[in-house]
N, C-alpha and C positions, 0 to 999 in steps of 0.2 A: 808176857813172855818176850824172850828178845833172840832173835839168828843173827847171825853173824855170816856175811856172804865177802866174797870175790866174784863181781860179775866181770865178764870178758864178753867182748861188744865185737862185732865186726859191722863199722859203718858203711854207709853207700859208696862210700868211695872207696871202700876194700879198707881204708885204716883200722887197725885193731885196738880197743881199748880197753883197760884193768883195772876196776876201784874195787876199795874195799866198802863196803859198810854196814849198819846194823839196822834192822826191820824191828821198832818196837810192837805187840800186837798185846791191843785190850780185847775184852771177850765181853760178850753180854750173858747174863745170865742163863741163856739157854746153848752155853757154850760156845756158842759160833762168834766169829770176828765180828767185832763191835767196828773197831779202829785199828789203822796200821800208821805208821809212821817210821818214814825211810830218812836217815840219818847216814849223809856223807860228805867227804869231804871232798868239793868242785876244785879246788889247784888243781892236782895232778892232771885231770881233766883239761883244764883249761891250759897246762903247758903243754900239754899232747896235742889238742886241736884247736888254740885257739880258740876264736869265739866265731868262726866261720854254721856253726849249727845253732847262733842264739839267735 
């Protein structure tokens, strides 16, 4: 299964941030999350805050 999110961030320093991205989720056979896998893309990120939080 796959969601589709907009997260909005408000960092320590009060900056606000917006990415988009996708959450792949595998399941195990007794339903429940096996694996997740968060898929996005860091530019916009990193023109908004720099690399001041790596």
């Amino acid at each position: 299964m796959t969601a589709y999110f907009i997260y909005h961030w408000v960092l320590k320093d009060g900056s606000r941030v917006s990415f988009e991205c996708v959450d792949v989720f595998e399941f195990a056979a007794n339903g429940l999350i096996d694996k997740m896998i968060i898929i996005y893309d860091t530019h916009p990120i990193r023109s908004t805050v720099g690399d001041k939080y790596a």
